[in-house]
N, C-alpha and C positions, 0 to 999 in steps of 0.2 A: 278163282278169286272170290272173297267175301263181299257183303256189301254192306253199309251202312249207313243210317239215315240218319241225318243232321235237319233236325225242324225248323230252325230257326239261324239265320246267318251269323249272329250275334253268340250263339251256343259253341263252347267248347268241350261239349262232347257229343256223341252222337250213340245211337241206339243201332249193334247189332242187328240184321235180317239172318245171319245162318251162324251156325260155329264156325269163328277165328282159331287155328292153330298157331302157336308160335311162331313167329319170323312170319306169320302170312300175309298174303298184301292185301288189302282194303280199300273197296273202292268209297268214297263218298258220294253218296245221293240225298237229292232234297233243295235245301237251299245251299249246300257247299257241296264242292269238288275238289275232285284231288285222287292221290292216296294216299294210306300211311300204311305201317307194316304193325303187326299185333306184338306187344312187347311179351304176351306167355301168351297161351291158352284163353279164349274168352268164352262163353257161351251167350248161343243166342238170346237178343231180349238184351241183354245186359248193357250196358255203355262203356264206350271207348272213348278217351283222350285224341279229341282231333285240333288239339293245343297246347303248349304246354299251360298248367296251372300252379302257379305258385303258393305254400304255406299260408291261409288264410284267405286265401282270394276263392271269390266265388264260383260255384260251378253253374254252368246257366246250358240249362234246357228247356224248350218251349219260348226261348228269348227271355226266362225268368231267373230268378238266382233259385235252385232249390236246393244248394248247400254250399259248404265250404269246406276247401282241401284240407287236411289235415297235417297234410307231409307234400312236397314236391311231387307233382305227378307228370309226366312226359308226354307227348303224342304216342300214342298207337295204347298207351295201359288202360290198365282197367279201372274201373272209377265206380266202389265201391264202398261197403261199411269202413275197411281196414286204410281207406285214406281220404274218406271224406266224412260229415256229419250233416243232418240234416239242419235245416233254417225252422222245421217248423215239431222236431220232434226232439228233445234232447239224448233223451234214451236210445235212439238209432245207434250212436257209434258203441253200446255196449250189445249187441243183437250176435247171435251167432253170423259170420259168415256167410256158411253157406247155407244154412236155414232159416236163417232173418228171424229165428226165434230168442227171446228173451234166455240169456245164457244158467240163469237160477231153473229154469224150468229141468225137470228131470222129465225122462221118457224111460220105459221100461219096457 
């Protein structure tokens, strides 16, 4: 089993401790409990949905808002550039993926 930390009770998502495989269960540590199952593949570090969040509603980790869903997101997904955006950077939601880099940038 994986684990993941939820910092704040008020936060609906929490931060990966190991790699989540699909369908794996997850435990919650910190200020929440529980489990949930990982809706794909997650990697460590990253953040999991341990709520669901709705189209415009906030994502709150640390007990702060620091973005907002972009699309419907579920318990156990993954809660990233491709369905959230930042509060404090508007450029976030065009960043590559999986390199968090600026999509214009060319690499050779």
């Amino acid at each position: 089993m994986t684990d993941c930390f939820q910092i704040d009770r008020a936060d609906n998502v929490a931060t990966l401790l190991g790699d989540a495989a699909e369908f794996a269960e997850v435990s919650i540590r910190g200020d929440g409990s529980g489990t949930i199952h990982a809706a794909q593949t997650i990697r460590a570090g990253h953040k999991i949905a341990v709520a669901a969040i709705a189209t415009g509603e906030r994502v709150i980790k640390y007990g702060f808002p620091i973005g907002e869903a972009t699309q419907p997101i579920a318990p156990g997904e993954w809660v990233h550039l491709h369905n959230c955006r930042s509060l404090y950077d508007a450029r976030s939601s065009t960043l590559d993926i999986e390199s968090g880099s600026p999509r214009e940038t060319r690499y050779v």
